[in-house]
N, C-alpha and C positions, 0 to 999 in steps of 0.2 A: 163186352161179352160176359157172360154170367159164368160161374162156373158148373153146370150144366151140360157138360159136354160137349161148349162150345154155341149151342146158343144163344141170339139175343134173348135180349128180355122187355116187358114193358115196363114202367115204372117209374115213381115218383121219386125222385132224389129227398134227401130229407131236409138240404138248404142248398144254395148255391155254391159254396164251395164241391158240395160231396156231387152236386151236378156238373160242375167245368171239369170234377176229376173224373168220374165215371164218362164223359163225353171226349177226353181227351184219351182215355185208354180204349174204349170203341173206336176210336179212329185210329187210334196206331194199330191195335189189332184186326181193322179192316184192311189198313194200307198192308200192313204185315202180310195176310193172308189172301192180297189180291180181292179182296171184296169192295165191289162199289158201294159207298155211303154216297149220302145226301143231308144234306144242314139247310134246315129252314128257322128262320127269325121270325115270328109272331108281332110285331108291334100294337098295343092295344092302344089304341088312340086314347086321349084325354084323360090318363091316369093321373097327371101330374095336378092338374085341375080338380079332378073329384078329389085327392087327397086333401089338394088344399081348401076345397071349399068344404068337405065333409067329415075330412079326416083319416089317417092313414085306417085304421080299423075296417070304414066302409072302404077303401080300395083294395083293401087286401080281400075281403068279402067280393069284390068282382073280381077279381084275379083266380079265385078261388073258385067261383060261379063259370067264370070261362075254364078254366083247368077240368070242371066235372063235366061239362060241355065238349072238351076235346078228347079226354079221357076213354068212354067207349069209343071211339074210332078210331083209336091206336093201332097197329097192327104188332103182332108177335116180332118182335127187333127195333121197335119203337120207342127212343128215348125221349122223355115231354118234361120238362121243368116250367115250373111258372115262378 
């Protein structure tokens, strides 16, 4: 929850830390407040592969490529990390 009078927000965490902690405090402040959440996992197939055959640089390039792909269809209380 944003501090915005409570609420959600969309947005991109700025690394995986600041992502597990911002998703870890939406959920206790869900459960807290009786609000149903939902956690959905993304697995992108064959990242371990292009990394290796291409290089971390172009996997991070598709991750990034799917991130602006997911991105408009967020909805207002939508957390998305990639």
């Amino acid at each position: 929850m944003s501090g915005d009078g409570g609420k959600f927000h969309v947005g991109f965490p700025k690394n995986r830390r600041a992502f597990m902690h911002h998703t870890r405090e939406t959920l206790r402040q869900c459960w807290k407040e009786g609000i149903p959440a939902s956690f959905i996992l993304i697995d992108v197939d064959h990242c371990k592969t292009i990394n290796d055959s291409f290089g971390h640089h172009i996997g991070n390039e598709l991750l990034r490529e799917f991130a602006g792909k997911v991105h408009p269809r967020l909805r207002e209380g939508d957390l998305f990390g990639a």
